[in-house]
N, C-alpha and C positions, 0 to 999 in steps of 0.2 A: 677423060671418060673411062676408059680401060682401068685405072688407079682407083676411081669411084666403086666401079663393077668388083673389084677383088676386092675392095676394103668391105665393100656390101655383105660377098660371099663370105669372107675371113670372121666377119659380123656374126653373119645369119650360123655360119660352124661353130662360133665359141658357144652362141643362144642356143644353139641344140645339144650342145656335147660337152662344154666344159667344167660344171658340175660335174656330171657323170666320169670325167675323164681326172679331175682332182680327185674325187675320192677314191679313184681306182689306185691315186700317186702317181700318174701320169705326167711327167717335169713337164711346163709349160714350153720350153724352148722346143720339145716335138710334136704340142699341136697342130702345128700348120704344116709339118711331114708328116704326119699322118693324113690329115683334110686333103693332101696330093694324091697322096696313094688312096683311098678313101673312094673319090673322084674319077681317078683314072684307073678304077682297079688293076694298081698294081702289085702282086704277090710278087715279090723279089728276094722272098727270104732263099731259096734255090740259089741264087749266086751268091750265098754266105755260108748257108750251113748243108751240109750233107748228112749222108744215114749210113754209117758202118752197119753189117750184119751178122751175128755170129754164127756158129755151128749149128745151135738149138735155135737158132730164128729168131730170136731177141736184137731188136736194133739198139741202136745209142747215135744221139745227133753230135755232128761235131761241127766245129768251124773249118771249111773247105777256103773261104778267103785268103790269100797270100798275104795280106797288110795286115791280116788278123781283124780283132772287134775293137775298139775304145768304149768306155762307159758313156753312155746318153747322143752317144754320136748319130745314133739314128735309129727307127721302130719301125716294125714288120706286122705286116697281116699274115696269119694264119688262121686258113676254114677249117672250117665246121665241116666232117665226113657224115656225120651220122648223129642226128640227135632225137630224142622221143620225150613226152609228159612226165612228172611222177604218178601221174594213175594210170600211166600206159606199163609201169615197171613191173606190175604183177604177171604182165602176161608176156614178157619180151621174148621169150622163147618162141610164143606163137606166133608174134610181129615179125622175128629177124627169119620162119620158114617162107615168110611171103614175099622176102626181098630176090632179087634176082642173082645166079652163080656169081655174076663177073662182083657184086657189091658186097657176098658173104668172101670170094678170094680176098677181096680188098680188105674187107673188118680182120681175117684171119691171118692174114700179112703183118696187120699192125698191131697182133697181139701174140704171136709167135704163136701159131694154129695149127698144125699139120692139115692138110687137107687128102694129103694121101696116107691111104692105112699103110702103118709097116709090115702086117703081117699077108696081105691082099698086094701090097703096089698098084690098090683101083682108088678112085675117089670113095673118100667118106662118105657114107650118106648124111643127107643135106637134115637129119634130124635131128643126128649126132652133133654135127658143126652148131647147128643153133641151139643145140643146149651147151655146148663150149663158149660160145662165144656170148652168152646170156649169162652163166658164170664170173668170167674173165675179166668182161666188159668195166667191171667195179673197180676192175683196179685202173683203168686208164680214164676212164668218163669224169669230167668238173660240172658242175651245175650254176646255174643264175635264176632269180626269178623274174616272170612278167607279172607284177600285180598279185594275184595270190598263188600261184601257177608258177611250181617247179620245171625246168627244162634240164634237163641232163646232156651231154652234149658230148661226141669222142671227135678231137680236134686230128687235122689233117697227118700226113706221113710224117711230117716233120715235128709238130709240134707233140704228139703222141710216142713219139723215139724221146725225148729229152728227158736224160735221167733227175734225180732226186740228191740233193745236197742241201745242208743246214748251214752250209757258207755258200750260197746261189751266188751265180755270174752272172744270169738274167732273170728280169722278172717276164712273168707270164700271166695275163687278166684276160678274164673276158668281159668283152665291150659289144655293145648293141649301136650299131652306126643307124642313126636318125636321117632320110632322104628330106630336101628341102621339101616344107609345104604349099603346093599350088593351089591357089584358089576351088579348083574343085574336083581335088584329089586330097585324100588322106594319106598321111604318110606312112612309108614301109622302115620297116624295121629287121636288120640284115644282121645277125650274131657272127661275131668272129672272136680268136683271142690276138692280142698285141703281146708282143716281145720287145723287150730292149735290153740292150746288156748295161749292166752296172759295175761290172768289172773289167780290164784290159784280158781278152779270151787272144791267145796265139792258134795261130793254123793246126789244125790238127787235135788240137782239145776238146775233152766233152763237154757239152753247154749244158748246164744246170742249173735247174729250179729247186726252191722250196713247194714239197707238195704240201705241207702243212702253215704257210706261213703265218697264219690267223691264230695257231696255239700256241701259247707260250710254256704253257705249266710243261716243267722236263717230264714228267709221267705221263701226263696227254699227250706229248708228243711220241714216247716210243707206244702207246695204244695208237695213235692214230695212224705210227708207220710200219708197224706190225705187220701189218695185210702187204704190204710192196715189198717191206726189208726183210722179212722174216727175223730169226731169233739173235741176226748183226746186229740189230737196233740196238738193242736188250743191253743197257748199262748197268752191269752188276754193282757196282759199287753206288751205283745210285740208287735202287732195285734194295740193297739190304739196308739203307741207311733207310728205306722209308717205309719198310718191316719193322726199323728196331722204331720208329717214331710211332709209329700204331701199335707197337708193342707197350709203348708207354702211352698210348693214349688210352687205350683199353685197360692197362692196370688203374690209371685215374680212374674211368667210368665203372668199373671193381668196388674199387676204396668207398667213389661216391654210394653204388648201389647197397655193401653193406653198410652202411653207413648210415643208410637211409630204410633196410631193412630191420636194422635191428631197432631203429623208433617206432617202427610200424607193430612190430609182435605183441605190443598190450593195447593195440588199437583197434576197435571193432567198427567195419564202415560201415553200419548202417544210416549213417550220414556223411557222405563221404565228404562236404565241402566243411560242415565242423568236424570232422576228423581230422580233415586235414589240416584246416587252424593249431588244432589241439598240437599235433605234431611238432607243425614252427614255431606256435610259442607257449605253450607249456612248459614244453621240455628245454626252453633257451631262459635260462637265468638270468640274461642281460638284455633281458626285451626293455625295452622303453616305449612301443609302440603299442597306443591302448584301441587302438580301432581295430586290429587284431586281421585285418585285411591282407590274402594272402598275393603278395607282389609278385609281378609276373614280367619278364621282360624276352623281346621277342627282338632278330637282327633286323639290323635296315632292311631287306628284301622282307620282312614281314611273312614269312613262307607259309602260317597257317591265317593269314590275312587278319590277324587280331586288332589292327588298328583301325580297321576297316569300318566309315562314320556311322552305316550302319545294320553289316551282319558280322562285326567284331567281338570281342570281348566286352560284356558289358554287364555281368551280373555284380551285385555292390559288394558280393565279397573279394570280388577282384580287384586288384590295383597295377596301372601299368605306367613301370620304371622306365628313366631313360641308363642307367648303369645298372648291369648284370652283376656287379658287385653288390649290390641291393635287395636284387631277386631271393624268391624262394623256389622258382619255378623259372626254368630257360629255353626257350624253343629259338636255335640256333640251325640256318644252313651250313655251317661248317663244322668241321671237325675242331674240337678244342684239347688243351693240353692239358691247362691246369685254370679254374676259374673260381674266385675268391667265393664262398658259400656264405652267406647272409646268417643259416640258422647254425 
């Protein structure tokens, strides 16, 4: 009966949680350690990891373990200290004056905050602190949605110390743990984030995440780490190769525009869609196309909705290409280099 009862529960855990716990990339072999700790709320990441603290008050979490981490060997709950709406962000300044001393020391701890003036040696005023800590707060805070409904979220001492690395030892998610549903009760819904290491971490190392791990593009990642790393990020030699590529992308769109200015100068638009005709194939010697229809091709994301069945493109001097080599007319979300010209 006892073996039924846990196969039940083990059940009723995967039906609530394991979608949500796949996509996070959550390895299967630590569901049913998590669904323990879960259960018997246990927070035991304190007997693995600690928090060094430096001069300026900035922590760094390290592995405190003697036997050290293994990858996938086991996952941790880390809470949620403090979290608010996205329509509550506009006013967070005036939210975090209503919170109480002991919970503004706490926010201010885990954002390296002074709370005493250097030049006084009295407490800050509590107006000053919540405009610091309203500030600050961007650089530590992750977010998840409920439905259409952002929540921002600054994770516990520990998970809030773990520095930034683009070769991460653990990962870090946030998970919304689902309470079973009893007949006549609606279930609760409890935010945390999970940890697991994916590298072998020795005693005394700093545990690191990716705070970016969703960007790939190398330029949206030094934009997006910009704000934590400051001007370290900054890869020069990546930084000028992608100067000298928009250096050449701009002399194309150059070449193109004179190119296309100078067909224009015996052109008067007072009709601009047979003007434009005129242009493409007047002036192309090697038209063969008698319908005289000016081709227009647009990217897969379709960005000014021209395909669209029916507030698209659709006056009969238009015609819409599947190859941009074809085109007389290109409406592209990307940047391009060089693209073969029709006329």
């Amino acid at each position: 009966i006892k073996m039924n009862l846990n196969e039940n529960q083990n059940n009723n855990f995967l039906q609530l949680h394991q979608a949500q716990l796949r996509a996070l990339g959550v390895p299967d072999s630590l569901h049913f350690i998590l669904k323990e700790k879960l259960e018997g709320l246990i927070f035991d990441a304190s007997s693995k990891f600690g928090i060094e603290e430096y001069e300026d008050g900035k922590r760094n979490c390290i592995v405190t373990a003697e036997e050290g981490l293994q990858p996938y060997e086991s996952i941790y709950l880390i809470d949620h200290a403090y979290s608010f709406q996205d329509s509550e962000a506009g006013s967070l300044r005036s939210s975090t004056m209503l919170l109480s001393d002991d919970i503004i020391d706490r926010l201010c701890g885990m954002m390296a905050i002074s709370t005493i003036s250097n030049e006084t040696n009295e407490r800050r005023e509590k107006s000053i602190l919540a405009g610091e800590i309203s500030r600050e707060i961007w650089k530590y805070v992750g977010c998840y949605s409920l439905g259409n409904q952002w929540v921002w979220y600054l994770q516990d001492e520990v998970g809030s110390a773990i520095g930034h690395s683009s070769e991460p030892n653990i990962i870090c998610v946030p998970f919304i743990h689902i309470s079973s549903i009893d007949d006549n009760l609606f279930p609760t819904m409890t935010p945390y984030c999970l940890i697991w290491p994916i590298q072998p971490i020795s005693v005394g190392d700093s545990v690191e995440r990716d705070y970016c791990s969703w960007v790939t593009s190398p330029l949206d990642r030094i934009c997006h780490l910009v704000d934590w790393l400051g001007e370290d990020v900054i890869d020069t030699d990546l930084v000028e190769q992608i100067i000298t590529n928009s250096h050449h992308h701009y002399s194309v769109l150059n070449e193109i525009h004179q190119n296309f200015t100078i067909k224009m100068k015996s052109v008067t638009l007072s009709e601009p869609i047979q003007s434009l005709q005129g242009i493409f194939y007047n002036n192309n010697n090697n038209n063969n196309d008698n319908n005289n229809k000016l081709r227009v091709w647009t990217s897969p994301d379709d960005p000014l909705r021209l395909k669209h069945p029916t507030s698209g493109l659709s006056h009969p001097a238009f015609e819409l290409v599947d190859n941009p080599s074809h085109a007389h007319i290109i409406w592209d979300s990307e940047p391009f280099k060089e693209t073969p010209i029709a006329w």
